[in-house]
Structures are given as C-alpha cells and as structure tokens.
N, CA and C atoms as an extended XYZ file, in Angstrom:
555
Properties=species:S:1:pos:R:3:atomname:S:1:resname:S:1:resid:I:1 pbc="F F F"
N       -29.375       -3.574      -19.997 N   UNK     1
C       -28.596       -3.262      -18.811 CA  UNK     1
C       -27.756       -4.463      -18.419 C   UNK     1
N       -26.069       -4.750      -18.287 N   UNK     2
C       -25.803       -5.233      -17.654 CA  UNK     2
C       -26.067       -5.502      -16.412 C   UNK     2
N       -25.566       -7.190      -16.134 N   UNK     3
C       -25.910       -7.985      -14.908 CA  UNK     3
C       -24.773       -7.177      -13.690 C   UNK     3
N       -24.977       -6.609      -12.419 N   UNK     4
C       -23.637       -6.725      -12.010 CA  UNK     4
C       -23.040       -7.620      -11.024 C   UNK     4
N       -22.143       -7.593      -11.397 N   UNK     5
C       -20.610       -8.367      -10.950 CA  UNK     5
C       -20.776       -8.958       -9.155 C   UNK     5
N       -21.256       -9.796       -8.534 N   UNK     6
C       -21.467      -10.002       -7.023 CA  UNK     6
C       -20.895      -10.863       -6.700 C   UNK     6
N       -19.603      -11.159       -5.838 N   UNK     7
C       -18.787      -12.122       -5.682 CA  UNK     7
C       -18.513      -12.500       -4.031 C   UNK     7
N       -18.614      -13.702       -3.567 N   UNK     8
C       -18.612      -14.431       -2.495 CA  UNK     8
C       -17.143      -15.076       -2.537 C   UNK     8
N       -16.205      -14.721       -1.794 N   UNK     9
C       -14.709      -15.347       -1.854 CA  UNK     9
C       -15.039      -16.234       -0.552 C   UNK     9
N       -14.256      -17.333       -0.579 N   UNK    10
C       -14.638      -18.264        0.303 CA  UNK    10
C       -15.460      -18.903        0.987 C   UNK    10
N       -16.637      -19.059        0.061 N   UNK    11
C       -18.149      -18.759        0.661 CA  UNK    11
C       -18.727      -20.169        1.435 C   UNK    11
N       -17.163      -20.758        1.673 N   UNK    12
C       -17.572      -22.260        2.335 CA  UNK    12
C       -18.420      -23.254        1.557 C   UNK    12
N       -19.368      -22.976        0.759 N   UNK    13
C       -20.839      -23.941        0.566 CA  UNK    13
C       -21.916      -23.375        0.895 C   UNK    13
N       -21.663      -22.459        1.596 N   UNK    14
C       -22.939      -21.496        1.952 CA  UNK    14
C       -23.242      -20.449        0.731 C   UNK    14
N       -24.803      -20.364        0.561 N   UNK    15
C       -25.250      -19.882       -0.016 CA  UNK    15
C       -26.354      -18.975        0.132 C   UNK    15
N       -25.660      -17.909        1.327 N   UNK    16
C       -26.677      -16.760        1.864 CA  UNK    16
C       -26.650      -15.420        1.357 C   UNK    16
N       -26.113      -15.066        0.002 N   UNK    17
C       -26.265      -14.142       -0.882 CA  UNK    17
C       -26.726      -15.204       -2.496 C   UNK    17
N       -28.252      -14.891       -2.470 N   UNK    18
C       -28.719      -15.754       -3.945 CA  UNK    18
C       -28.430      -14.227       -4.532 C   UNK    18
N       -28.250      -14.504       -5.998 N   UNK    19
C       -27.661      -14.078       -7.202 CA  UNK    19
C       -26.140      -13.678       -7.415 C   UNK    19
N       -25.437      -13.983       -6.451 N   UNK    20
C       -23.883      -13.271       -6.049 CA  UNK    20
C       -23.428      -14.833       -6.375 C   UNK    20
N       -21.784      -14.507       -6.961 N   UNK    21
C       -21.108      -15.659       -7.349 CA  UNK    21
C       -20.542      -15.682       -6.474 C   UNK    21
N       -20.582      -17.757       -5.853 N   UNK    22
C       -20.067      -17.689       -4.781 CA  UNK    22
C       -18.956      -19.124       -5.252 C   UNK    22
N       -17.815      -18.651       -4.740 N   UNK    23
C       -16.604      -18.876       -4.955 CA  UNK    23
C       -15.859      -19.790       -4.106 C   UNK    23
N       -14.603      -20.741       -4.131 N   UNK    24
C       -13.749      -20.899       -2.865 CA  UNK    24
C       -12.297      -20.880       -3.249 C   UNK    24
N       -11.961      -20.435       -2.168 N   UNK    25
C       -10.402      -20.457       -2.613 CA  UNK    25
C        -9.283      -21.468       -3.832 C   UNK    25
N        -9.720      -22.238       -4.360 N   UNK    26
C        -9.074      -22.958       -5.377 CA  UNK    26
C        -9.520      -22.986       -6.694 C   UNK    26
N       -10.894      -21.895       -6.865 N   UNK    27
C       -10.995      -21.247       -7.686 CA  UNK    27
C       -10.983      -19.535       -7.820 C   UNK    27
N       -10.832      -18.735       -6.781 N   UNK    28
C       -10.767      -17.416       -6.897 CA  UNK    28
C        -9.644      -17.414       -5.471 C   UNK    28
N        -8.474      -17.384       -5.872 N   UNK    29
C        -7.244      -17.148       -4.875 CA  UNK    29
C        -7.400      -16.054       -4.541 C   UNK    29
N        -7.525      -15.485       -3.485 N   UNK    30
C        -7.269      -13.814       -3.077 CA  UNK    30
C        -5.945      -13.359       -2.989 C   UNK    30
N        -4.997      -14.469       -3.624 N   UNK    31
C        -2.963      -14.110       -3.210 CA  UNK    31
C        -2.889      -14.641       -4.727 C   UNK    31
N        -4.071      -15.045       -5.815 N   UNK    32
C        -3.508      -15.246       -7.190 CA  UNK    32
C        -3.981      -14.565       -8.560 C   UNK    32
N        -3.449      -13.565       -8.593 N   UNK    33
C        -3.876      -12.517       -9.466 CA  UNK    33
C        -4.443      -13.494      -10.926 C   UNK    33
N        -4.038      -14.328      -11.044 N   UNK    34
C        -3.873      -14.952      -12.379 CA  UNK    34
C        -5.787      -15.425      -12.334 C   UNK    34
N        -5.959      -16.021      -10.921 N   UNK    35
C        -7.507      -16.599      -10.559 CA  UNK    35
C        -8.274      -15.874      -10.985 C   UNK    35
N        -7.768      -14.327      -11.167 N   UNK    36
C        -8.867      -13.531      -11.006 CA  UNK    36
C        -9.136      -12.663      -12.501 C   UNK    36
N        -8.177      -12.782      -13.171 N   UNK    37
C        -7.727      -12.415      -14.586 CA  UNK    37
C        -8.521      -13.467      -15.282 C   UNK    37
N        -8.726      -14.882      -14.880 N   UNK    38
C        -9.924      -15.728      -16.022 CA  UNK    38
C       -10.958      -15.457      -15.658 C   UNK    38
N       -11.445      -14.942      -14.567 N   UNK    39
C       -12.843      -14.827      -14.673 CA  UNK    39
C       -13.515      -13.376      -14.694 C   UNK    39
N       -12.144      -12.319      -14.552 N   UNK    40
C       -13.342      -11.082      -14.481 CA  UNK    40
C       -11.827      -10.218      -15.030 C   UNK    40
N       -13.131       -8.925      -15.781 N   UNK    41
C       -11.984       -7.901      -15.914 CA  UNK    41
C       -11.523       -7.031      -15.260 C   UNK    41
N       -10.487       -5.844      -15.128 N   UNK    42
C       -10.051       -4.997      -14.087 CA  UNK    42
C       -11.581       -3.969      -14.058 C   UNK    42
N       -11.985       -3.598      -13.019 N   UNK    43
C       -12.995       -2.396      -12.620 CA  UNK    43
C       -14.331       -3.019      -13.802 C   UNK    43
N       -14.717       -4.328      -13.048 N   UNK    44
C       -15.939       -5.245      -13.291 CA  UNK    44
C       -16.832       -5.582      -11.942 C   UNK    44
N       -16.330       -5.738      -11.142 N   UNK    45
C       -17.290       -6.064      -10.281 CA  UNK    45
C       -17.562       -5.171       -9.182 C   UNK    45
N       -18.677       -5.041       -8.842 N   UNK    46
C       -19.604       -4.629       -8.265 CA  UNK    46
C       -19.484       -4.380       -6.143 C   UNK    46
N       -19.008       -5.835       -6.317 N   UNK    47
C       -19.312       -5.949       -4.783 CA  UNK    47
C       -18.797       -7.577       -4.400 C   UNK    47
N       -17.445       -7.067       -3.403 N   UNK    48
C       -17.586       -8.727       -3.145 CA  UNK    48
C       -16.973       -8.578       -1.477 C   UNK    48
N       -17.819       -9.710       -1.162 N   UNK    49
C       -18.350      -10.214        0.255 CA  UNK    49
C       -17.160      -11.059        0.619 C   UNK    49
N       -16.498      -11.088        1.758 N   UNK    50
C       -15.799      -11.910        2.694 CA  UNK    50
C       -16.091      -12.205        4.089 C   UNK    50
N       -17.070      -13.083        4.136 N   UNK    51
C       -16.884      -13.364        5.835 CA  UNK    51
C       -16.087      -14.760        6.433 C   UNK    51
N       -15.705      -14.394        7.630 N   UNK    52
C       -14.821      -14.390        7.648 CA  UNK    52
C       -13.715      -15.256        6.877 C   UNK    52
N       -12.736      -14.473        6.225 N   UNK    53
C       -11.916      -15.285        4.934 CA  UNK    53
C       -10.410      -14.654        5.464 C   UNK    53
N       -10.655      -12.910        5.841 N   UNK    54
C        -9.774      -12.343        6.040 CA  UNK    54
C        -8.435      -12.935        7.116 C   UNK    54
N        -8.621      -13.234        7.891 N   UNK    55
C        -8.051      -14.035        9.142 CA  UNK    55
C        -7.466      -15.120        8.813 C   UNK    55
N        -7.583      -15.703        7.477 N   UNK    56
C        -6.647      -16.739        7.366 CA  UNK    56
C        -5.758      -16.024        6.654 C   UNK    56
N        -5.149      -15.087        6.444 N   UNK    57
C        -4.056      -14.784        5.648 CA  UNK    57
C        -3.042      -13.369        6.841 C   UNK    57
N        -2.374      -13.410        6.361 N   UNK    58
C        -0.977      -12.611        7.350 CA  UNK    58
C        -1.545      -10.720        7.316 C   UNK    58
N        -1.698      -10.074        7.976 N   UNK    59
C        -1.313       -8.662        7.280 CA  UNK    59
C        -1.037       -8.263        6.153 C   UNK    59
N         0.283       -8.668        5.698 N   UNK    60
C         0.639       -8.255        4.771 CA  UNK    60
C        -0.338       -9.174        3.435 C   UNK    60
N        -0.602      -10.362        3.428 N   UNK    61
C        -1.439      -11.061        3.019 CA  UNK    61
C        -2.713      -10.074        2.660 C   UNK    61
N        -3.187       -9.545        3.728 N   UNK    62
C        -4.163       -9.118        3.621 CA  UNK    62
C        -4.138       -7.741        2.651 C   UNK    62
N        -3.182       -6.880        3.056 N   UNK    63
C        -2.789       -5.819        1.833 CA  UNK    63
C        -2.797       -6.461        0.849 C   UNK    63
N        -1.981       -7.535        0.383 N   UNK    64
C        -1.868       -8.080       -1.133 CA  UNK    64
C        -3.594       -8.227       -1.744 C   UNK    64
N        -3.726       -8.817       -1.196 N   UNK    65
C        -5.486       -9.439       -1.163 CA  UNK    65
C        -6.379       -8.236       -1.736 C   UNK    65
N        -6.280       -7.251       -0.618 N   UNK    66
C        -7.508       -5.689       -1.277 CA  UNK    66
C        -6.403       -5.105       -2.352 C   UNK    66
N        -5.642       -5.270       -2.448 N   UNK    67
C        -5.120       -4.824       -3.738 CA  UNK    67
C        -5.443       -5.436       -4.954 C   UNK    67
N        -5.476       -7.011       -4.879 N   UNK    68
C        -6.206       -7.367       -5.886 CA  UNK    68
C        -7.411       -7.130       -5.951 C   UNK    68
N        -8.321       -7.201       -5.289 N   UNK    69
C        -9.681       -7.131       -5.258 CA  UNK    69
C        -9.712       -5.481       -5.535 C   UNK    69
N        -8.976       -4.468       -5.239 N   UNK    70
C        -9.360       -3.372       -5.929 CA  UNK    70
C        -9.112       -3.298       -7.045 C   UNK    70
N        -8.347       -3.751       -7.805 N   UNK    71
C        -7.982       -3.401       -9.356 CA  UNK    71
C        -9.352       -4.238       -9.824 C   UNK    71
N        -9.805       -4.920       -9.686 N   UNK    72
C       -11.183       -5.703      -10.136 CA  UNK    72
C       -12.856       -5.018      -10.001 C   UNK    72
N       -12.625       -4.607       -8.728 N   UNK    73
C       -13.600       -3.774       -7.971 CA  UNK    73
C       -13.790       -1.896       -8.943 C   UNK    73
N       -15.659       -2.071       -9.829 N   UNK    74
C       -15.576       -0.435      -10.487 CA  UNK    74
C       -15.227        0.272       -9.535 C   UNK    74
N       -14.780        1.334       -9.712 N   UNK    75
C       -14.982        2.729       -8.981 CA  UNK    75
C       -16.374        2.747       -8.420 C   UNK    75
N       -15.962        3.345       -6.887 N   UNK    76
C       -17.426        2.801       -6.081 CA  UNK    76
C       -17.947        1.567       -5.581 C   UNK    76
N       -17.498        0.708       -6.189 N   UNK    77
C       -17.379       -0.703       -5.713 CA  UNK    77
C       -16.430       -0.781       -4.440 C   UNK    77
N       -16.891       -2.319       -3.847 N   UNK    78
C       -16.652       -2.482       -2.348 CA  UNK    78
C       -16.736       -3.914       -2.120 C   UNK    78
N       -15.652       -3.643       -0.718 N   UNK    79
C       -15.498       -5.375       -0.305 CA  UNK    79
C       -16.185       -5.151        1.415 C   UNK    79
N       -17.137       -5.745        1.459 N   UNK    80
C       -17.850       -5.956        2.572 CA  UNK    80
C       -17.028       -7.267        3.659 C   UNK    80
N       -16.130       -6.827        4.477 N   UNK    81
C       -15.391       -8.188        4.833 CA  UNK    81
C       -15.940       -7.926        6.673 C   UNK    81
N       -15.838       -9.119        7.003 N   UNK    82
C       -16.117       -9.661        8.637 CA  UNK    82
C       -15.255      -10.765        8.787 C   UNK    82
N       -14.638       -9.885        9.772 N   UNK    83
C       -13.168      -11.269       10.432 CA  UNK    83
C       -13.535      -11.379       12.172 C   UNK    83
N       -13.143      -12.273       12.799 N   UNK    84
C       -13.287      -12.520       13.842 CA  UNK    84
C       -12.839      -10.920       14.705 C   UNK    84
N       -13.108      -10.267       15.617 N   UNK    85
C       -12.981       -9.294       16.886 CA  UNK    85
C       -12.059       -9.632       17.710 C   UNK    85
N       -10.492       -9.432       17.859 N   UNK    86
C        -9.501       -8.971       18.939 CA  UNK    86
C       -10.356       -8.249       19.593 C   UNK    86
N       -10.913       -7.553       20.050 N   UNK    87
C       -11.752       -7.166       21.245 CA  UNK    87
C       -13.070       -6.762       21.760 C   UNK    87
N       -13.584       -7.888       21.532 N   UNK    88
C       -14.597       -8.588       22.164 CA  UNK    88
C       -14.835       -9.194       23.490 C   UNK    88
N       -15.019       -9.237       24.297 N   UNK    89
C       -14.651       -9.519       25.618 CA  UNK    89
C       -15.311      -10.354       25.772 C   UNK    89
N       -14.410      -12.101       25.554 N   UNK    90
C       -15.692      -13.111       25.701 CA  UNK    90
C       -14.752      -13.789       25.481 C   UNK    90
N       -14.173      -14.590       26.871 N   UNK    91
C       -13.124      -15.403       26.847 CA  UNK    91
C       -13.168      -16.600       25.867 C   UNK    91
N       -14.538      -17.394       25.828 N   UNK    92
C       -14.678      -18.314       24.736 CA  UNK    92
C       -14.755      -18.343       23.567 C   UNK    92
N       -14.964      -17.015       23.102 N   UNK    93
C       -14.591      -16.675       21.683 CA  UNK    93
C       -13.367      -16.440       21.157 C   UNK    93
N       -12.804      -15.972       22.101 N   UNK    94
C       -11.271      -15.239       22.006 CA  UNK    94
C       -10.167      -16.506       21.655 C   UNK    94
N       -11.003      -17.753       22.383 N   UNK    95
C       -10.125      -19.297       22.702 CA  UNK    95
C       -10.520      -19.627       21.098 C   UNK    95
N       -11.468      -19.726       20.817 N   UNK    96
C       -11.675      -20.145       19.243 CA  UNK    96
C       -11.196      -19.453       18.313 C   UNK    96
N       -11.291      -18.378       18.146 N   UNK    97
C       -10.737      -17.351       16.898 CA  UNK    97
C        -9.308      -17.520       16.735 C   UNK    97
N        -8.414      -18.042       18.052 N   UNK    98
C        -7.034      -17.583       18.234 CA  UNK    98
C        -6.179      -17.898       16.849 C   UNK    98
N        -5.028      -17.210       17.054 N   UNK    99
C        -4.781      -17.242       15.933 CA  UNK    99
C        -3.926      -18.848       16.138 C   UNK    99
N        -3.747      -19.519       15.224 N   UNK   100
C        -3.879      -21.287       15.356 CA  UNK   100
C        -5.203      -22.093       15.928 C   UNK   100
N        -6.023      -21.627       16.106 N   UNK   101
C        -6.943      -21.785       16.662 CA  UNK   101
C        -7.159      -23.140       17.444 C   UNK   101
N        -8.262      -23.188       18.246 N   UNK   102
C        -8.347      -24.392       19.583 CA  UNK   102
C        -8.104      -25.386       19.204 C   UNK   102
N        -7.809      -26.038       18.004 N   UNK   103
C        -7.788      -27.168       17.376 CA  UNK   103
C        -9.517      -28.246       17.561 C   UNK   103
N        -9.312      -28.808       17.196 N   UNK   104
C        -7.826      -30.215       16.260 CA  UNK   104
C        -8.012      -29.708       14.871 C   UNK   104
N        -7.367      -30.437       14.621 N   UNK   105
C        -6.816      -30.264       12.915 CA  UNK   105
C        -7.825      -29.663       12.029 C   UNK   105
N        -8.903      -29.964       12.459 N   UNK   106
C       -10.053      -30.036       10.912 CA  UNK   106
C       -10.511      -28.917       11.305 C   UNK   106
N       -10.301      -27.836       12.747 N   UNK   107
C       -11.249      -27.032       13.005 CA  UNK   107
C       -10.914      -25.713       11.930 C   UNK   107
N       -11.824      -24.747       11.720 N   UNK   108
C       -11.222      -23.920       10.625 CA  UNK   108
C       -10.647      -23.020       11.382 C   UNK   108
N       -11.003      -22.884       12.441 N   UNK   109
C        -9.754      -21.878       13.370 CA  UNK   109
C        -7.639      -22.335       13.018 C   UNK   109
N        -7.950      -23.186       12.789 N   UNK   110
C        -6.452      -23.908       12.284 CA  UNK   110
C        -5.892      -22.952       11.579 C   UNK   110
N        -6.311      -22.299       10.677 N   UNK   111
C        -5.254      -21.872        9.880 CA  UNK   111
C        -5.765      -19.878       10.039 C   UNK   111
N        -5.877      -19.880       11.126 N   UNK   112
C        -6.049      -18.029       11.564 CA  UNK   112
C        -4.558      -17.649       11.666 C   UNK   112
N        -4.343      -16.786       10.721 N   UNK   113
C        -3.212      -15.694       10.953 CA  UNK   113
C        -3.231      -14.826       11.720 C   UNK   113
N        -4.299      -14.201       12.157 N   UNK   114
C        -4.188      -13.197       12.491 CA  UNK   114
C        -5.657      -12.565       13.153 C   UNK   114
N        -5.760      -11.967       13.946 N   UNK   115
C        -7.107      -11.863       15.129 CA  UNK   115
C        -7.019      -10.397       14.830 C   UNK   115
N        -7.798       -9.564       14.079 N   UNK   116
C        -7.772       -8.270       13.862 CA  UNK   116
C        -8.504       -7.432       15.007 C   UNK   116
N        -8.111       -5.845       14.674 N   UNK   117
C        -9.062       -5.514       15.865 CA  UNK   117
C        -9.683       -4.186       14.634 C   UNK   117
N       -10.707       -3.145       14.991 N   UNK   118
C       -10.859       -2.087       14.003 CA  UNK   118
C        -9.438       -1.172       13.177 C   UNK   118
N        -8.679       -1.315       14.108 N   UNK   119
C        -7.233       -0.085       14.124 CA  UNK   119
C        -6.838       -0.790       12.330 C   UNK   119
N        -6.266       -2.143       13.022 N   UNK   120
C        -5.571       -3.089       12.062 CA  UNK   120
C        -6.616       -3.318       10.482 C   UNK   120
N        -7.940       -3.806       10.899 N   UNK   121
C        -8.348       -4.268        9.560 CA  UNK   121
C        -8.503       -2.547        8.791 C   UNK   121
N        -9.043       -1.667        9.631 N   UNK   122
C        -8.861       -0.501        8.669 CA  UNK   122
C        -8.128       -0.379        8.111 C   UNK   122
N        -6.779       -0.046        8.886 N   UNK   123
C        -5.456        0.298        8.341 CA  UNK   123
C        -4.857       -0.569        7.171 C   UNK   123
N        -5.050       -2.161        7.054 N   UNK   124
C        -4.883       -2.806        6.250 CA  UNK   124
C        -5.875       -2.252        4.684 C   UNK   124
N        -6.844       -2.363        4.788 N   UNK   125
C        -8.046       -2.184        3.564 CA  UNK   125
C        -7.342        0.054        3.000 C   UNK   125
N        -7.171        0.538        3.451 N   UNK   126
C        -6.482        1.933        3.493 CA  UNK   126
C        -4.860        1.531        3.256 C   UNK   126
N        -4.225        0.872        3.349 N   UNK   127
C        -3.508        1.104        2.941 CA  UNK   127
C        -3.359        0.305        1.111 C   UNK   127
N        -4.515       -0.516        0.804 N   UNK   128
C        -4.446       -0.832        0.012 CA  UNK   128
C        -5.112       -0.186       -1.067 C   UNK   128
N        -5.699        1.520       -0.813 N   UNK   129
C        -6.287        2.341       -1.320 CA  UNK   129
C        -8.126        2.246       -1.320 C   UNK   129
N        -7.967        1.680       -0.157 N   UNK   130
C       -10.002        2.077       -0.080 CA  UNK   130
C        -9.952        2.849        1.040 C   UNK   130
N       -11.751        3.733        1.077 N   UNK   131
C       -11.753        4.536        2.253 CA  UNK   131
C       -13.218        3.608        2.814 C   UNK   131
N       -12.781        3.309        4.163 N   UNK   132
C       -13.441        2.683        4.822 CA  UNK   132
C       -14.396        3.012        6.076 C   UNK   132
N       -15.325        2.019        5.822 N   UNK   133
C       -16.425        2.284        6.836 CA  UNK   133
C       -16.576        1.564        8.189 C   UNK   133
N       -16.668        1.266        9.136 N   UNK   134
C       -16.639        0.725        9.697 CA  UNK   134
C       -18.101        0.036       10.327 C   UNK   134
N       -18.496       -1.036       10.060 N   UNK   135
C       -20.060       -1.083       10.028 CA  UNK   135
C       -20.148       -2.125       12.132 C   UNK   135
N       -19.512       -3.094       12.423 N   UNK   136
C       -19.773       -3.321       14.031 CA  UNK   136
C       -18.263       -3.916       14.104 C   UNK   136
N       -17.810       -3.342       15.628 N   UNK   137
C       -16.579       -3.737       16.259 CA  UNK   137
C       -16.737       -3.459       17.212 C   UNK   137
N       -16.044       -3.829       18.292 N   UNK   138
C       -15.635       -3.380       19.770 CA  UNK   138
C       -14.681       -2.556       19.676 C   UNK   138
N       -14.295       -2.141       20.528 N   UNK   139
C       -13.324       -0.791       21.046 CA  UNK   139
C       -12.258       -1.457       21.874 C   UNK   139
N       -11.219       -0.559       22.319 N   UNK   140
C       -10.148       -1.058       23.187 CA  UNK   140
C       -10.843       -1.226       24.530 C   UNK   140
N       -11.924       -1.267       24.927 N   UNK   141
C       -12.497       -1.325       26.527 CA  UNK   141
C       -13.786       -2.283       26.393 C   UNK   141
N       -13.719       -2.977       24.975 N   UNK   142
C       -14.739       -3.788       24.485 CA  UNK   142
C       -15.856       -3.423       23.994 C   UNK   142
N       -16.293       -2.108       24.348 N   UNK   143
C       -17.794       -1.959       24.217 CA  UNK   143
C       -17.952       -2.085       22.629 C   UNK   143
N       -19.192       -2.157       22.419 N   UNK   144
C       -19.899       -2.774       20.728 CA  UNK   144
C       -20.113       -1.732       20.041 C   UNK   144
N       -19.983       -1.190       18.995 N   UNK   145
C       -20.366       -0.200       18.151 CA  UNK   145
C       -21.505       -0.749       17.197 C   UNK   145
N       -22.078       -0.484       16.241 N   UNK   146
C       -23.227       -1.115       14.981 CA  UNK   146
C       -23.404        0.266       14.717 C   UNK   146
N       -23.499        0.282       13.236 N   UNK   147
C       -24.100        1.276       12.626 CA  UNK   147
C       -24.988        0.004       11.182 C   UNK   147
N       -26.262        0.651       11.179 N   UNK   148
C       -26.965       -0.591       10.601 CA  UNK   148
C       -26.561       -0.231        8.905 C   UNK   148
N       -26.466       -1.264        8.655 N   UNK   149
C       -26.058       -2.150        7.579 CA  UNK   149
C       -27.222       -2.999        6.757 C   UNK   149
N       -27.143       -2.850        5.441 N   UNK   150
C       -28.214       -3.380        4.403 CA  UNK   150
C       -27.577       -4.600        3.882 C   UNK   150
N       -28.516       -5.819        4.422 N   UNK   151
C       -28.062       -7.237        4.110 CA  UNK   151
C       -28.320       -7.381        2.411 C   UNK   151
N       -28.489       -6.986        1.899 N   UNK   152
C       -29.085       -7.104        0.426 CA  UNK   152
C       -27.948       -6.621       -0.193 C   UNK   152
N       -26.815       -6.426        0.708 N   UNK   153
C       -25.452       -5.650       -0.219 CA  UNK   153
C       -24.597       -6.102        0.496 C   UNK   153
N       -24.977       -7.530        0.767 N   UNK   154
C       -24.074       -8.561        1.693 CA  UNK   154
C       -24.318       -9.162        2.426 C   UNK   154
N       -24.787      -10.146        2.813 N   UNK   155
C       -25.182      -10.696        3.960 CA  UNK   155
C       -24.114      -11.213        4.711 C   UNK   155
N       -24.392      -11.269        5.943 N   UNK   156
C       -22.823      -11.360        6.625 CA  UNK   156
C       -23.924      -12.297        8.092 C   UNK   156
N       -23.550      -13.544        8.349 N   UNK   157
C       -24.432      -14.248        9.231 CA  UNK   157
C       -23.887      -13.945       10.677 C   UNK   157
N       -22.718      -13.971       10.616 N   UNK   158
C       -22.044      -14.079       12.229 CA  UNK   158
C       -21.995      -12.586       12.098 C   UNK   158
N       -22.844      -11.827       12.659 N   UNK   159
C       -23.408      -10.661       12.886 CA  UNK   159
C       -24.209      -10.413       14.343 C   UNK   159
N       -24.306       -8.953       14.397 N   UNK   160
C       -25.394       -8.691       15.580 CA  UNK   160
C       -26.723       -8.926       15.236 C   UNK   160
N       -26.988       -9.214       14.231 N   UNK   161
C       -28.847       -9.250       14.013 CA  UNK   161
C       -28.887      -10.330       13.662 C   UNK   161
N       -28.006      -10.986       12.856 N   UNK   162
C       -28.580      -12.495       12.346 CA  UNK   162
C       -27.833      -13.597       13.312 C   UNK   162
N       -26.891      -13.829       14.037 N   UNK   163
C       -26.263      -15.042       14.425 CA  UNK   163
C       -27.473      -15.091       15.533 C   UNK   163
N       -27.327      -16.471       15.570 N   UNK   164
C       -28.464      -17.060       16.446 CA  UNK   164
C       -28.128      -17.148       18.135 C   UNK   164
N       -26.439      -16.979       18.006 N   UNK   165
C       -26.248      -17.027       19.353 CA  UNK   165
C       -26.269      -15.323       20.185 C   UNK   165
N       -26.761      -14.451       19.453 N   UNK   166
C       -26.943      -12.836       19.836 CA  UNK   166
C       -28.459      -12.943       20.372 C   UNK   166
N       -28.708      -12.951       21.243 N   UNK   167
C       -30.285      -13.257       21.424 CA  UNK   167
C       -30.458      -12.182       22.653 C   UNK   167
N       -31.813      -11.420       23.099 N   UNK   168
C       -32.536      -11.089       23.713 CA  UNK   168
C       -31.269       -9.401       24.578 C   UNK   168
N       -31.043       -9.665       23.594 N   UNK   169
C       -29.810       -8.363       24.234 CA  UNK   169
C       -28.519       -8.917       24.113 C   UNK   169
N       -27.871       -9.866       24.126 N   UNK   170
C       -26.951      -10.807       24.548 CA  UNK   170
C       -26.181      -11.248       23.612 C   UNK   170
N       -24.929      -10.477       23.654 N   UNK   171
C       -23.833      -10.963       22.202 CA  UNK   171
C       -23.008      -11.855       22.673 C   UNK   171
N       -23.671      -13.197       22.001 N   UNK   172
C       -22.892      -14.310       22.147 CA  UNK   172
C       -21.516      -14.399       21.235 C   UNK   172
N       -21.559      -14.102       20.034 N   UNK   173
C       -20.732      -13.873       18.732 CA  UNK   173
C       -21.296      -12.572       18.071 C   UNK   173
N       -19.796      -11.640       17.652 N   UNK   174
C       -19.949      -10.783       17.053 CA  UNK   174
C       -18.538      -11.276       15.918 C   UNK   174
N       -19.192      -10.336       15.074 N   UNK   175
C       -17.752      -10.281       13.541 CA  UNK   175
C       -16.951       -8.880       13.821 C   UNK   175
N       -16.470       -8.251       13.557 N   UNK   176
C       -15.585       -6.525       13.044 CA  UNK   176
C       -15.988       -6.963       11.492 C   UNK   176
N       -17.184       -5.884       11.028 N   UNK   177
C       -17.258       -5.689        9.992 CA  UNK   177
C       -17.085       -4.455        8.982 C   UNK   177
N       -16.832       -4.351        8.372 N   UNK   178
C       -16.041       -3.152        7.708 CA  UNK   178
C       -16.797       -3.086        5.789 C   UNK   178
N       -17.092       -2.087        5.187 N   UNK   179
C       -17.221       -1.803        4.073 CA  UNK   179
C       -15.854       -1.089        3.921 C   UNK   179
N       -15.467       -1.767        2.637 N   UNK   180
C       -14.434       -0.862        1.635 CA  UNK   180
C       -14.322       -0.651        0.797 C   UNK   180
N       -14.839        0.893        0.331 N   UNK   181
C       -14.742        1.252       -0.722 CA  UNK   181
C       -13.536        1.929       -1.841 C   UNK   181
N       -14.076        1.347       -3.460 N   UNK   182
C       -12.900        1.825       -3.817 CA  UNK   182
C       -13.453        2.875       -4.665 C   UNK   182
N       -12.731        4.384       -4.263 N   UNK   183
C       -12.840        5.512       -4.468 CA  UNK   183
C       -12.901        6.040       -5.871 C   UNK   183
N       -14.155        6.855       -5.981 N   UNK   184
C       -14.609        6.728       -7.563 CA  UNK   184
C       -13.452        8.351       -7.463 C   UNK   184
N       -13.180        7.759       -8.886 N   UNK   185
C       -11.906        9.033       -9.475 CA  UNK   185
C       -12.426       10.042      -10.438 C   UNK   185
C-alpha cells in the first residue's frame, strides 16, 4: 500500500501534524507551480493543511494558490486552510490580523493581504473548483459557528478547542476554517 501524500505549506517550524510533510514557503511556493512539479505529481496528494498561510497572499493570489494545490490534490483530496476571521468581534484581534498588521517589522501580521470573512474564503477556494465546507467562522453579527472537525486530518492550533487562549467558554482567538474539497469525477 502506498504512503499517502500529507503536506504542511508554511508550517513555520511547527510540527503539530507528525507524519505530514511539513514545508515553508522557499521550498513549496503556493504562487510557483514549478515548486510543486519537483516534488509531487499532478492528483498525488492526499491532504494539505494551511494555517494560517492564506492571508498573506491577495484574493486573486489566493485563487492562483487552490488552483495549484488542486491539480496536485487526488480526487477527494483537500486543503484544510484557517486564516484569521473579518468577523470576529474582538477589537484586539481585529488590531493584529489587520491587513499590514500592528507592526513592527518582524511581526508576521506584516505581510497580511487580506482579512477574510466565510463569504470571501469560500468564494475564493469555489472558484478555484473545490466544494467547500465550512468547519468554524463568525457570521455578519459575529456570532461563532463550529461544526466538529477531526484533528488527525489536520491539526489546526489557533482553533476553538485547542488555542489556549479559548478557555472556560471564552473565545479569546478563533481561525475561519474551511475544508476544500477537490471533487472526485
């Protein structure tokens, strides 16, 4: 039996999916088709994880991006991505995520394109031909949605169950997380 294909794009140094290849941008470009042509073939992998990665690149960025990752991605395969929440109602989060973010220079908020909300990251991942799930976001009036989600097919930390600052009822930090699948033919 083949091994399958588990890929971590931007995975910082963190290493909270063991057996999944975890990657960073100057070796698996999500805007360089060529990155992705040495290491894997078209409709090879399995499953690959983005938290948050999405937000540093433009909209349209982001179409380019699940387009590559779908021609790579088998049929049935999926990109599990979590980008920061446009609506979340939590003025101090909202100040960090922004898009340029609070600074100074080194903070990784620096280079945010773009502050998604459910409407947008759907519409982005759909228009690049996946049908999508929507796993936790807020709404236009803030309130929280979750539909539970199996960490073993992604772990995603800045979450409602695992971030440490969500405690005792109390969402300190949430992600908009989304499954996207690419549609078996």
């Amino acid at each position: 039996m083949l091994q399958e294909i588990r890929v971590v794009v931007g995975s910082g140094g963190t290493n909270n999916n063991p057996g999944w290849m975890h990657t960073q941008e100057n070796e698996l470009n999500l805007l360089i088709k060529d990155t992705w042509d040495r290491k894997f073939s078209p409709n090879s992998i399995e499953a690959i994880l983005a938290e948050h990665v999405w937000e540093h690149l433009t909209f349209d960025e982001g179409i380019q991006a699940a387009k590559i990752c779908n021609e790579y991605l088998k049929p049935g395969g999926y990109i599990r991505c979590a980008v920061p929440d446009a609506f979340f109602p939590n003025e101090d989060y909202q100040n960090i995520v922004q898009i340029g973010g609070p600074g100074p220079k080194d903070h990784p908020a620096v280079s945010h394109k773009i502050v998604h909300t459910y409407k947008t990251l759907k519409y982005m991942f759909e228009s690049a031909g996946f049908q999508v799930q929507l796993l936790e976001y807020c709404d236009e009036n803030g309130e929280f949605y979750y539909k539970y989600w199996n960490e073993s097919k992604g772990f995603i930390y800045r979450s409602k169950r695992f971030d440490h600052r969500n405690r005792n009822g109390h969402l300190g930090f949430v992600s908009l997380i989304v499954d996207a699948f690419k549609p078996v033919l």
